[in-house]
N, C-alpha and C positions, 0 to 999 in steps of 0.2 A: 619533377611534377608528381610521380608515386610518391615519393619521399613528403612531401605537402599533403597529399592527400592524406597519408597514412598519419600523420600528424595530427591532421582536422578530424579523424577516423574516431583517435585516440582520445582529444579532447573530448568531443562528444559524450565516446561513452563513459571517462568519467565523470561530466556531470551526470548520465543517466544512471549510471552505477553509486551517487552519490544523494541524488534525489530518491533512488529507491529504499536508501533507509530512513527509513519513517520516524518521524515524533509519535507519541504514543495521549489519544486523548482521554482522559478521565471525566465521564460526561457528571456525575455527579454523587460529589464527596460532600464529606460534614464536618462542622464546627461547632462544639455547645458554646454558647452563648448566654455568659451572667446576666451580661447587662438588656439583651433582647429575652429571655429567656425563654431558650429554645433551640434546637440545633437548626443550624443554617447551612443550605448548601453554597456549594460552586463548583464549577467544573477547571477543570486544568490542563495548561498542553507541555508535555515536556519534551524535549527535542531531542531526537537520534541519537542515542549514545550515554544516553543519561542513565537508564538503568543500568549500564556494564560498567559506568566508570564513577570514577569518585568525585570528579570536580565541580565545582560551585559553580552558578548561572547566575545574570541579571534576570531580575522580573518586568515584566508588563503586569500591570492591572487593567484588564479591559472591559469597561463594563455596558451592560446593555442598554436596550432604551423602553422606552412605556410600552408595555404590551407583551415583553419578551420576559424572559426570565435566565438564567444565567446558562441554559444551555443556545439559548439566541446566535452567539458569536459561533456554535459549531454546525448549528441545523442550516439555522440563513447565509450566517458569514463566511463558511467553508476555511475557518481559521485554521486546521490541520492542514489541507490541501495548501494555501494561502504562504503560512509558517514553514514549512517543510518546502517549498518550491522556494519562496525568498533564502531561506538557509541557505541549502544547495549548492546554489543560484551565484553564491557568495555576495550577496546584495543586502543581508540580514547577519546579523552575530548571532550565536544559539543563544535563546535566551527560552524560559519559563514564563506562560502567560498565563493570567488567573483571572476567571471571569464568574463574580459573586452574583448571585441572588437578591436581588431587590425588589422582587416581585408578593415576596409573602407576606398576610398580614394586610402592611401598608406597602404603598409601591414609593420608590426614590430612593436618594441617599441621603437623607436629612433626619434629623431627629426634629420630630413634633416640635409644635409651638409651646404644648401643653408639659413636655418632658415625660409623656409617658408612651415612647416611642423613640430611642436615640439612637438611629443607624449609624449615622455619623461617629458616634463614638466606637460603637462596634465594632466599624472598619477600621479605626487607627489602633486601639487599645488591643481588639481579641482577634479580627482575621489576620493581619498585618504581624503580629506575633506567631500565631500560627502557622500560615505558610513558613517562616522563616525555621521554626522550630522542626518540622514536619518535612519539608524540602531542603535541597543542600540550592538556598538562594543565597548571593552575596549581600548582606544585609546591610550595606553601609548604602544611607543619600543618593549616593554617585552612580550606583548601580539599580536604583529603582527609577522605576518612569510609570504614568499612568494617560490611558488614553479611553474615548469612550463615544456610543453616537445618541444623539438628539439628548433626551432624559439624561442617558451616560453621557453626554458631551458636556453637561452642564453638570455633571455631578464632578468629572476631570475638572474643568476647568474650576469650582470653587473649592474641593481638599486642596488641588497646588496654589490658591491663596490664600486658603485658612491656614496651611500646613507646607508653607515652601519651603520647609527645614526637612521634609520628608522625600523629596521627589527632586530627580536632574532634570525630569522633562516630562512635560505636559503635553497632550494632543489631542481637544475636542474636535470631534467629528458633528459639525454640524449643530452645535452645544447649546440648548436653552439655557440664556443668560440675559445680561439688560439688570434693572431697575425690577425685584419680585416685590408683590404686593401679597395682604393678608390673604387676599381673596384666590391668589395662588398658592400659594403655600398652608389656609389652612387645614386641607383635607379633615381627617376626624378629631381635629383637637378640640377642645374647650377651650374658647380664650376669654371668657369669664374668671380664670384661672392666672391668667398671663397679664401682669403687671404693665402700664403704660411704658417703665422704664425699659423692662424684659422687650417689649415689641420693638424699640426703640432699636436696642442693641441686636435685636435679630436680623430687623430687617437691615440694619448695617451692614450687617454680615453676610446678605446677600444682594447686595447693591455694588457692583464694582468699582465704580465712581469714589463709593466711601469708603470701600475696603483699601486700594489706592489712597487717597486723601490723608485717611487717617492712620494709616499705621505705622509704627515708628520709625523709624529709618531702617536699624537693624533686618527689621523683616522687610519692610521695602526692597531694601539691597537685595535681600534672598530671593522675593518675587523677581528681580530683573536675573539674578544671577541663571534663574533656572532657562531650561532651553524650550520655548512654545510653538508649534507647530498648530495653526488653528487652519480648517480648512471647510467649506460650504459650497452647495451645488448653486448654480447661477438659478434654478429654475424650484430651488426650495423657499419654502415660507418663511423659515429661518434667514433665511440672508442680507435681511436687513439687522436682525441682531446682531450678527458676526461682522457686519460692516461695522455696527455701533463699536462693538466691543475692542475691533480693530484701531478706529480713531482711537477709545480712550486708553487704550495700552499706547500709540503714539501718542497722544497729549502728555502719557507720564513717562515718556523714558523706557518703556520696556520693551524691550527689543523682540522680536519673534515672526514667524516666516507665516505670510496668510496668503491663502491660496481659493481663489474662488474660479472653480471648473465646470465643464459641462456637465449637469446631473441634475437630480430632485432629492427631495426626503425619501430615500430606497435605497435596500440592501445594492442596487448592483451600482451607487455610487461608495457606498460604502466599503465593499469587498475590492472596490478598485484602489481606496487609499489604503487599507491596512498595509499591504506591501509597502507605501510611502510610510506609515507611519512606522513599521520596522526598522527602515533603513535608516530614517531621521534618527531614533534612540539608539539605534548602533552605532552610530557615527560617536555619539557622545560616549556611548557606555565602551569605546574602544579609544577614547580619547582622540580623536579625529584632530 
């Protein structure tokens, strides 16, 4: 019986001895930016052990939602406490989580209708290069994943279908998605400017229905290849888009895990699935 106890003793403290080494959070670093022009923040969390040692990490990209700004995921979200306890815990693989600024300026991750404003590019082309350069992240596909809530859930879920050559795994929290119109999307642009053909092809691009439909097989195959984890509160406003979005990923073949739980549009359904959302992209980034 001693012998048992001293066992469970043991265990214990090393997870408490294991939890207490901490990730370390960078509330707010810079990027200049050609194509925004401007330095741009984000904040970052890197997990226990990464300054003493030399070895490479997957990334998260997690990004926030309307209203917040890229320190959001550590004020509200309690990502450090969240990251650090999943770690641990061994429920999570270490990985590096990077949570950008979309707030400045113009808010979203889109580039204008007008093209003078291209977030979207910014994040593939200059942050996307930068973290890699700047942090020891493993920079291959296989090792990247992006997740995000409400605004960011919608901003995850259409880079992993404009760009599923880019990301193993996708996971909108709660994701504006659906069918977007001019009237949502045009914030400050001039579309006095934007070509009947140009709106045509945009709003393609943000239609899921026709981003499915239409895109060629090659990349089709990538969209089902990647791993989706989409998940919405029963008692959010959103939940009917995530139902939609649910059907038309079933109607085409793409496979992905949807999860509709007790919650609303609020941080504390959210801070409840980041842990899920962890553990989903470690399973993959450890080849499960």
């Amino acid at each position: 019986m001693r012998k048992h106890l001293l066992s469970a003793l043991l265990a214990v403290c090393l997870v408490a001895t294991a939890f207490a080494q901490q990730g370390k959070v960078y509330e707010t670093r810079t990027v200049k930016s050609e194509i925004l022009g401007m330095e741009r923040s984000y904040s970052i969390y890197l997990p226990a052990g990464y300054e003493e040692g030399d070895g490479s990490y997957p990334v998260l990209y997690l990004l926030h939602g309307l209203g917040d700004n890229h320190t959001g995921w550590i004020q509200f979200g309690q990502v450090q406490y969240i990251a650090d306890k999943a770690i641990a815990e061994g429920k999570s693989a270490p990985m590096i989580i990077v949570m950008p600024d979309a707030d400045t300026v113009h808010k979203g991750y889109f580039n204008l209708l007008d093209g003078t404003y291209n977030y979207e590019d910014f994040f593939f082309k200059e942050l996307i290069p930068h973290i890699e350069k700047t942090y020891r992240v493993r920079a291959e596909s296989r090792y990247r994943a992006i997740s995000g809530l409400s605004m960011g859930g919608g901003g995850a879920l259409f880079y992993a279908l404009h760009y599923p050559e880019m990301f193993v795994a996708a996971a909108p929290l709660s994701a504006v998605g659906g069918e977007w119109t001019f009237d949502q999307m045009k914030n400050q642009s001039d579309l006095s400017k934007v070509s009947e053909e140009k709106k045509a092809e945009i709003l393609g691009q943000m239609d899921i229905q026709t981003i499915l439909e239409k895109s060629p097989k090659e990349k089709l195959d990538r969209i089902k290849w990647i791993r989706w984890y989409i998940s919405c509160g029963d008692d959010d406003f959103l939940s009917i888009t995530n139902c939609l979005l649910h059907n038309t990923l079933l109607q085409h073949q793409v496979g992905h895990e949807f999860r509709v739980k007790d919650g609303g549009h609020s941080w504390t359904y959210w801070r409840m699935e980041l842990p899920e959302v962890m553990r989903f992209v470690s399973r993959i980034f450890t080849q499960y």
